[in-house]
C-alpha positions as CSV (number, residue, x, y, z in Angstrom):
1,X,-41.0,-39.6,0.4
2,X,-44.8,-39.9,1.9
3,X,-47.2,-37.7,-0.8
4,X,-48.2,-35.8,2.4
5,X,-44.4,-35.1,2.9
6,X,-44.4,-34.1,-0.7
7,X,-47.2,-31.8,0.0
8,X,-45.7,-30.1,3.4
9,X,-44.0,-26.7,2.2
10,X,-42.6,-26.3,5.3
11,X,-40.5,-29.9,4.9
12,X,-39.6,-28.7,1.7
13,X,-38.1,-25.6,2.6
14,X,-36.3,-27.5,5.7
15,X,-34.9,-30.3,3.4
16,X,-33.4,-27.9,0.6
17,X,-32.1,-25.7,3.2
18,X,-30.0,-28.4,5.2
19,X,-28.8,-30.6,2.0
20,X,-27.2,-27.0,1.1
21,X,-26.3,-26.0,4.3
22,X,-24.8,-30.0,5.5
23,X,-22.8,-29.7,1.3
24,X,-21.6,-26.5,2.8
25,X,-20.3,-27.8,5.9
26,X,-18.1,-30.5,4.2
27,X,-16.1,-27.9,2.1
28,X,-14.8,-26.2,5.3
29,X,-14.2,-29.5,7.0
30,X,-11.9,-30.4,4.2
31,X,-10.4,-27.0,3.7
32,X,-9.5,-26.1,7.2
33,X,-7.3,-29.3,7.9
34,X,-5.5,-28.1,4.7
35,X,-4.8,-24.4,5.5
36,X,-3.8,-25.1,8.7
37,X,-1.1,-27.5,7.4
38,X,-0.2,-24.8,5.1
39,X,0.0,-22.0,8.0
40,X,2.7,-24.3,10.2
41,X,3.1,-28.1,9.0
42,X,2.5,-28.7,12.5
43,X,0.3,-31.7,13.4
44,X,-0.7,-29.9,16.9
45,X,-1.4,-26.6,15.9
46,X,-4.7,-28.4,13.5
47,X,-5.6,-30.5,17.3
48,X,-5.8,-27.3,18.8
49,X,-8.2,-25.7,15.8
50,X,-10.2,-29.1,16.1
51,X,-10.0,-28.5,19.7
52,X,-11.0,-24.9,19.7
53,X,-14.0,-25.6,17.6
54,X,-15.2,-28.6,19.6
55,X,-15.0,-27.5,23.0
56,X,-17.4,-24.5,22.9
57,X,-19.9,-26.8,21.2
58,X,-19.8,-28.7,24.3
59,X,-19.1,-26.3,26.9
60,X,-22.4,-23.8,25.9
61,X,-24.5,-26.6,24.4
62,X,-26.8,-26.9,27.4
63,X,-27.0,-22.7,27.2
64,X,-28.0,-23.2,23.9
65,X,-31.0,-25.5,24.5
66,X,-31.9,-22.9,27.0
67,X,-32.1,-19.8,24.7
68,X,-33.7,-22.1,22.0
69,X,-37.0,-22.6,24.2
70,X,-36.9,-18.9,25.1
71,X,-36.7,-17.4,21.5
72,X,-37.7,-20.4,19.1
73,X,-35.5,-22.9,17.2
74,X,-36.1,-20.9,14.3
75,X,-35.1,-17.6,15.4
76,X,-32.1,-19.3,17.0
77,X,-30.6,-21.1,13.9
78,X,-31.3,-18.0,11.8
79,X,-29.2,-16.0,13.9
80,X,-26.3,-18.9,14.2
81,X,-26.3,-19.1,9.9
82,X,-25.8,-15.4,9.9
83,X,-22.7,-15.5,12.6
84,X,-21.2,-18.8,10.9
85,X,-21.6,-16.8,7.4
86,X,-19.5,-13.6,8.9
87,X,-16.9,-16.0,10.2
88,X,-16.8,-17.6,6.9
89,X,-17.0,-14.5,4.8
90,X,-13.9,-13.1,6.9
91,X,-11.7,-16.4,6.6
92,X,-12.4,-16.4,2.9
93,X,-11.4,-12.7,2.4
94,X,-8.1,-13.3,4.7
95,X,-7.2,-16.9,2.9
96,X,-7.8,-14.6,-0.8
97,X,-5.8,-11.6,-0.1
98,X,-2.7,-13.7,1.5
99,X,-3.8,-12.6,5.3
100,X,-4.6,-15.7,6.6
101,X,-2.9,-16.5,10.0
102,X,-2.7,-18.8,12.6
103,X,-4.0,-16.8,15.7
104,X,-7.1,-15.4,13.2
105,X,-8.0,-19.2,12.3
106,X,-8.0,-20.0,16.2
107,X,-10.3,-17.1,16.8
108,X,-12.8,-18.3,14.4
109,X,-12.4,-21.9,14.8
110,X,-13.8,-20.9,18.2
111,X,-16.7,-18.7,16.7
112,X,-17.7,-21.4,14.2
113,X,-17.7,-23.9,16.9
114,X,-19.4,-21.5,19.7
115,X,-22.2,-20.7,16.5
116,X,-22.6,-24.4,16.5
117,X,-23.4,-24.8,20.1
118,X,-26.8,-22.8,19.6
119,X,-27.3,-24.1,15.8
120,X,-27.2,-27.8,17.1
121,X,-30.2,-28.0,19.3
122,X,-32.3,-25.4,17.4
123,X,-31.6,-27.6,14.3
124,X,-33.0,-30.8,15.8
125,X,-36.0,-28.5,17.5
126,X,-37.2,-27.5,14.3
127,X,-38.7,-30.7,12.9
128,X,-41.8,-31.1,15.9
129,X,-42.2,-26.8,15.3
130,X,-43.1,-27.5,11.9
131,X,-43.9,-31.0,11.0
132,X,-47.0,-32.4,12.1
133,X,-46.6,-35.5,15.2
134,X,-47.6,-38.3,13.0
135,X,-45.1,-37.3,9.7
136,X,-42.0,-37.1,12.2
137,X,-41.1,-40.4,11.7
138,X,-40.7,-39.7,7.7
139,X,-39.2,-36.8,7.9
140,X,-36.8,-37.8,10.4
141,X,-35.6,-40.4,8.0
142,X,-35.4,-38.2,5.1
143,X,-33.4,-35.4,6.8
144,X,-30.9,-37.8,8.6
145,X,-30.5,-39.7,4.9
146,X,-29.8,-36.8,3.6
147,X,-27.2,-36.0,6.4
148,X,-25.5,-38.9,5.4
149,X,-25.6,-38.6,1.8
150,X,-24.3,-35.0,2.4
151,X,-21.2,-36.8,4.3
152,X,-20.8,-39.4,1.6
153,X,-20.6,-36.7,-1.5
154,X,-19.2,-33.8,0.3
155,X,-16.1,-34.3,0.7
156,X,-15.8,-35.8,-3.0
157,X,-17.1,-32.3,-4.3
158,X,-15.1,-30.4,-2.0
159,X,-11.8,-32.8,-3.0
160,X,-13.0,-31.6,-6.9
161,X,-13.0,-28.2,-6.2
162,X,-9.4,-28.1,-4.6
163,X,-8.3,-30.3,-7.7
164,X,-9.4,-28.1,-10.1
165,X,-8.7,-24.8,-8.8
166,X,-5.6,-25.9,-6.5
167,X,-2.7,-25.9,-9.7
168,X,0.5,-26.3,-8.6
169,X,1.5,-23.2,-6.8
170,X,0.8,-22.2,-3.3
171,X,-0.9,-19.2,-4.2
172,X,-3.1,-21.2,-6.4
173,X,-3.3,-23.6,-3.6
174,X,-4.8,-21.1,-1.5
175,X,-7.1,-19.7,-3.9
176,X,-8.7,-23.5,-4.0
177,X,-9.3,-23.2,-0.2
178,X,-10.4,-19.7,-0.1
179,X,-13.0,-20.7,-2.7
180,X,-14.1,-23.7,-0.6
181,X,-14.4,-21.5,2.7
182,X,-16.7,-18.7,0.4
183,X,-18.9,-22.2,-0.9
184,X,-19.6,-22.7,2.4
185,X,-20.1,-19.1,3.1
186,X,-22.8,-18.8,0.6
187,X,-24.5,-22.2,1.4
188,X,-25.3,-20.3,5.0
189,X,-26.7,-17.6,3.5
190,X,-28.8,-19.2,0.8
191,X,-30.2,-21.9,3.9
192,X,-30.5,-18.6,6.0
193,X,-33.5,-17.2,2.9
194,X,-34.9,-20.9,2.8
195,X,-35.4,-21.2,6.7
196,X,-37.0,-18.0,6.4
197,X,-39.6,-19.6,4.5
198,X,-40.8,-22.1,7.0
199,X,-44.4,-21.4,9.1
200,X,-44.0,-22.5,12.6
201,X,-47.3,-24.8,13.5
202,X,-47.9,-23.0,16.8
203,X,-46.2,-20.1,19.0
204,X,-45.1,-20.6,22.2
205,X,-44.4,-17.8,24.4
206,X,-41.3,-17.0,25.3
207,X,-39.7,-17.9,28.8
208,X,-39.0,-14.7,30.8
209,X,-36.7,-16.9,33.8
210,X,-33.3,-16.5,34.1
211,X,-31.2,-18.7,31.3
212,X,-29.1,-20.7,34.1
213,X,-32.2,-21.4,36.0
214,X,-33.8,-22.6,32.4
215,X,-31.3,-24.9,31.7
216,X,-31.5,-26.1,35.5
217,X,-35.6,-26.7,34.5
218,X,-34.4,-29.3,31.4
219,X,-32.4,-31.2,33.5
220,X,-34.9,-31.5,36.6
221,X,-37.7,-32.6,33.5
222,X,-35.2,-35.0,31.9
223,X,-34.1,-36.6,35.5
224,X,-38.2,-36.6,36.6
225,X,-39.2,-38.8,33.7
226,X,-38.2,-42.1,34.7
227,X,-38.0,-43.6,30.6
228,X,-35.9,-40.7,29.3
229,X,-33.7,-40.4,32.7
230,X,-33.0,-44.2,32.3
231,X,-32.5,-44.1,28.5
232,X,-30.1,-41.1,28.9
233,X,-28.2,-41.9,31.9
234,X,-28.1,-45.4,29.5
235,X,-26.9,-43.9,26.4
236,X,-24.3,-40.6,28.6
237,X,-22.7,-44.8,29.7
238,X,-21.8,-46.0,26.2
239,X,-20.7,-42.7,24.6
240,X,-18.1,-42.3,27.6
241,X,-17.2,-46.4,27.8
242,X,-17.2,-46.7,24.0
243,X,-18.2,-44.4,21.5
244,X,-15.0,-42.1,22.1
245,X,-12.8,-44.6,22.0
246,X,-14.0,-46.1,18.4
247,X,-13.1,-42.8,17.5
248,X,-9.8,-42.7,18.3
249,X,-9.4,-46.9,17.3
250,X,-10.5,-46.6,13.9
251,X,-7.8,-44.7,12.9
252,X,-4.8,-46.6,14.8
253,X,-6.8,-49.8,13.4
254,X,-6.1,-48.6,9.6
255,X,-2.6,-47.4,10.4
256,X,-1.2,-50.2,12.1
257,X,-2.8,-52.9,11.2
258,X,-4.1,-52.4,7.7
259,X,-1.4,-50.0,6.6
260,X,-3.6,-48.4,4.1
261,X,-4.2,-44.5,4.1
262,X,-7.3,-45.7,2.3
263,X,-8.3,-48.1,4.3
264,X,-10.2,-45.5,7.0
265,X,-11.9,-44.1,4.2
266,X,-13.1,-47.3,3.0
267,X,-14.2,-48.7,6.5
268,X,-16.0,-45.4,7.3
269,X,-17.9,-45.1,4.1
270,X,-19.0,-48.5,4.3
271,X,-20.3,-47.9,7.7
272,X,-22.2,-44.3,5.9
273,X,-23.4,-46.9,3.3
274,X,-25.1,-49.5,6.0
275,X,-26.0,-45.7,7.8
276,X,-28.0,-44.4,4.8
277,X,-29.7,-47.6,4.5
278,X,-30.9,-48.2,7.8
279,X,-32.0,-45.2,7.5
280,X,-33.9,-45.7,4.7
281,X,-35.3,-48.9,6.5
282,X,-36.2,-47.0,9.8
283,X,-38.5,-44.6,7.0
284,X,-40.4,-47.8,5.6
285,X,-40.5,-50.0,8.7
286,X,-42.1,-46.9,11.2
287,X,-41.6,-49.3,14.3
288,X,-40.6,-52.8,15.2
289,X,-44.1,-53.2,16.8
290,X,-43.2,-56.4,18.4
291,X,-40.5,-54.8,20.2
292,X,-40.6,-52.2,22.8
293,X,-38.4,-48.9,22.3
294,X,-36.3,-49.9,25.0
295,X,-36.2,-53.5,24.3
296,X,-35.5,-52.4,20.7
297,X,-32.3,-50.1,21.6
298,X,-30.7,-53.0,24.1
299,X,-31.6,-55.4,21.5
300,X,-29.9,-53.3,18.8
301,X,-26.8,-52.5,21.2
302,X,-26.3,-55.9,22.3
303,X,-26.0,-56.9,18.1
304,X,-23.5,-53.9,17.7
305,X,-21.1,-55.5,20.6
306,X,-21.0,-58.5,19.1
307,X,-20.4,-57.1,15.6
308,X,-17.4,-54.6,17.1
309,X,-15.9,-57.6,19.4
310,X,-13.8,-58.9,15.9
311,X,-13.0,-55.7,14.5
312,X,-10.1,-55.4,15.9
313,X,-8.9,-58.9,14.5
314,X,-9.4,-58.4,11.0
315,X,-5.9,-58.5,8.7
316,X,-7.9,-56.8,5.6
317,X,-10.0,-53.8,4.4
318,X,-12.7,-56.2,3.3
319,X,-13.4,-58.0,6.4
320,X,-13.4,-54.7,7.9
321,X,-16.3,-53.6,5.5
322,X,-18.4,-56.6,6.4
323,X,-18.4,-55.5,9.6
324,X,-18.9,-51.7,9.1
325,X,-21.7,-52.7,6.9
326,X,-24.3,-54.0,8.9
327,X,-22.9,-51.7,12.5
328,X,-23.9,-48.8,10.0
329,X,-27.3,-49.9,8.9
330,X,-28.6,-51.0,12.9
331,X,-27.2,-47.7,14.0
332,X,-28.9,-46.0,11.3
333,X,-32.2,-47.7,11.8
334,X,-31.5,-46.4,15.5
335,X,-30.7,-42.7,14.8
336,X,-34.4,-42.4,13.9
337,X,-36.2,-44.2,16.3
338,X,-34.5,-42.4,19.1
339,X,-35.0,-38.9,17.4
340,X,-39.3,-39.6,16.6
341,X,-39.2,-40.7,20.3
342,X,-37.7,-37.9,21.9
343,X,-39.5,-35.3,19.2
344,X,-43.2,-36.8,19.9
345,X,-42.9,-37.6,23.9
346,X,-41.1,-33.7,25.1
347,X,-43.3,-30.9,25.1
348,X,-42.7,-28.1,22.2
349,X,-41.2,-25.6,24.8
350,X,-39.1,-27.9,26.5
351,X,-37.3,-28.7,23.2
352,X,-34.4,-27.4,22.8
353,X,-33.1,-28.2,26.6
354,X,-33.8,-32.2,26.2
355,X,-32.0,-32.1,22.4
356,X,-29.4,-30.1,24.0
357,X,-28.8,-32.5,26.5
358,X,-29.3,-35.1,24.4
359,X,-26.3,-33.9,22.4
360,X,-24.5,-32.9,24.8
361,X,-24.1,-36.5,25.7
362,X,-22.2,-37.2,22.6
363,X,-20.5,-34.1,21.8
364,X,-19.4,-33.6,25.3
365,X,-19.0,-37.0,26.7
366,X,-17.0,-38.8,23.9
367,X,-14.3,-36.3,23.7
368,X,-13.4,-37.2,27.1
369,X,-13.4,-40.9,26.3
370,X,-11.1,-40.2,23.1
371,X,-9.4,-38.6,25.3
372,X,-8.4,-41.4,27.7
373,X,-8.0,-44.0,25.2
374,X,-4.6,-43.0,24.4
375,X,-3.7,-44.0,28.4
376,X,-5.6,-46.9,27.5
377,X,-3.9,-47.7,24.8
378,X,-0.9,-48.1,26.9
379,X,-1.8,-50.8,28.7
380,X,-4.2,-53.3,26.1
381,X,-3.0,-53.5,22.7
382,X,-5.9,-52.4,19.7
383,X,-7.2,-56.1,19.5
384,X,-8.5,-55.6,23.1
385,X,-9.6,-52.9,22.5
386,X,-11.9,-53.7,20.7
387,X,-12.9,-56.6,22.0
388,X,-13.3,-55.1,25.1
389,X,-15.2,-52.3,24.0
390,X,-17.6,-55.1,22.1
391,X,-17.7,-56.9,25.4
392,X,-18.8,-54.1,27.6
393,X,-21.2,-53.0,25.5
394,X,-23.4,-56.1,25.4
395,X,-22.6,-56.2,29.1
396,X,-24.5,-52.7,29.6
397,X,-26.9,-53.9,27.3
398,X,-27.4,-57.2,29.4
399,X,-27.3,-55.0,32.7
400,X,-30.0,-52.3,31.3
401,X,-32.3,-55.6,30.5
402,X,-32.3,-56.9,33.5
403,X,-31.8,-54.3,36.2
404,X,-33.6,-51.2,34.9
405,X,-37.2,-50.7,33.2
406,X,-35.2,-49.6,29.9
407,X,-37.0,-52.9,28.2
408,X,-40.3,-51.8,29.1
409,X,-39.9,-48.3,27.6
410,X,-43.2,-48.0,24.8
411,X,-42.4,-45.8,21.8
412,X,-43.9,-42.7,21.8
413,X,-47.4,-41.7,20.5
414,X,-47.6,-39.2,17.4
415,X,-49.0,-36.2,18.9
């Protein structure tokens, strides 16, 4: 960490309160595939809860953006930890006290997920409200290392817990996951008192118009600035063509070919390994100053198809890892450089509406493409899959270079 970064309070604050809050997060995202297993043994009834929590996120995302640059990210996210720590507080008391249902999990599946719709793009709106332009870059690294440190050692704690308090009996076993819901409970609540440390730099007045007609506003600025229009209508391409369906091949890839249970873990926390250190690289590096941003993402994109096009030919876990290591650590080094440039070229007021988009790209775009890979699936076996998936990706890559001004995209000034 940069001694200024040391110095900032209000990154201090921010930092402590998300590594809590993300630790939090992974106990419920173990624990809830568990109880609902427990409630029915019935593989559709835990796609549903998945289901119900992921498509509010989507659905009110853009909404969210909206009411983010009318109230303040901060405002926003402290009033999304309180709701998620209500719904949490209530599934912990039901799992306890032997109440626990199906119908009351769906119903706050669908809270937690519709609390994550606003929390999402006043989360990423905090950093330029409080960190000054030139110590984004930094921070942005920190935070999104510790994101994926959080998803590397969260799920091992949370794993402990229900070891140790799980015993052998189902009443036990329910105990472990109650206390893993009340963890996460808690972790809300403490990151609720730390975010109410943090000193916006500046206030900006709140936005009296009407919230569809705000959200209509974000688009129109997003589609009127030629870079970010081209880079998002880029990027809304890949996450429908490709980034869904990796998320449904990686699994069918360890199942079927590998035929290791293990085997996804091991891929996947490769790939959070190469993550965290590209990461740490985007931190050191700043900017590939010899590169343009665009040229840099195509560059970096084109790289990643050619890394994915053998993935789907490998016959062991360990080829597998040396080619989840180094698709982790350019899409790592990535992360960042598309956060700082988004962060220090939108306007403080106006964001909320671009983050929300710019999620809303990936949270509500992929789904659909996991969702048609199964049909896919049908007709090209997993090999060509991925190969495909490889091949298209350099070719929109290619086709960004040479038939859009992607490549000629500058990265963004501090401040």
């Amino acid at each position: 960490m940069s001694a200024t970064l040391k110095d900032n309070a209000n990154f201090r604050w921010l930092m402590s309160g998300a590594t809590i809050s993300m630790l939090g997060d992974q106990f419920t995202l173990i624990a809830l595939p568990w109880l609902v297993l427990r409630l029915t043994g019935d593989p559709l009834s835990l796609g549903l809860v998945i289901a119900l929590m992921g498509i509010p996120r989507a659905v009110f995302i853009l909404l969210g953006g909206a009411l983010v640059d009318r109230y303040s990210p901060k405002r926003v996210l402290m009033l999304t930890k309180y709701a998620s720590s209500i719904l949490l507080g209530a599934l912990t008391f039901a799992v306890l006290t032997g109440q626990a249902s199906l119908p009351l999990v769906y119903a706050l599946a669908f809270g937690i997920g519709l609390a994550q719709a606003f929390a999402v793009p006043a989360g990423s709106s905090m950093l330029p409200r409080t960190i000054e332009p030139h110590l984004l870059q930094a921070a942005n690294g920190i935070m999104m290392g510790l994101r994926q440190l959080t998803l590397l050692a969260g799920p091992l704690l949370a794993a402990l817990i229900l070891v140790l308090e799980g015993g052998n009996g189902a009443v036990a076993s329910m105990r472990a996951l109650g206390i893993a819901f009340g963890i996460d409970c808690a972790s809300y609540l403490v990151s609720a008192w730390t975010l109410s440390q943090v000193k916006p730099l500046d206030v900006v007045k709140p936005q009296e118009q009407h919230l569809l007609r705000s959200v209509g506003e974000g688009i129109t600025m997003v589609w009127r600035d030629t870079d970010m229009r081209s880079c998002f209508l880029y990027w809304g391409l890949v996450s429908f063509f490709i980034g869904g369906a990796m998320q449904v091949a990686m699994p069918l890839l360890a199942q079927n070919t590998l035929h290791d249970a293990a085997a996804l873990g091991v891929l996947l926390g490769t790939h959070g390994v190469g993550t965290l250190i590209g990461m740490a690289a985007s931190g050191m590096l700043k900017k590939l100053r010899w590169l343009s941003f665009g040229a840099m993402i195509l560059s970096v994109d084109a790289l990643a198809g050619v890394l994915l096009m053998p993935v789907g030919a490998i016959s062991a876990s360990w080829q597998g890892m040396l080619l989840m290591l180094p698709l982790g650590l350019i899409g790592g080094f990535i992360q960042i450089a598309v956060f700082t440039w988004i962060q220090q070229r939108v306007p403080p007021q106006m964001m909320g509406r671009t983050m929300s988009i710019f999620m809303f790209i990936f949270m509500g775009l992929a789904p659909l493409s996991a969702a048609s890979t199964g049909w896919v699936l049908q007709y090209l076996t997993l090999t060509e899959l991925f190969t495909g998936g490889g091949a298209l990706l350099v070719c929109f890559a290619l086709g960004a270079w040479l038939f859009t001004p992607m490549r000629h995209i500058r990265h963004s000034a501090a401040g």
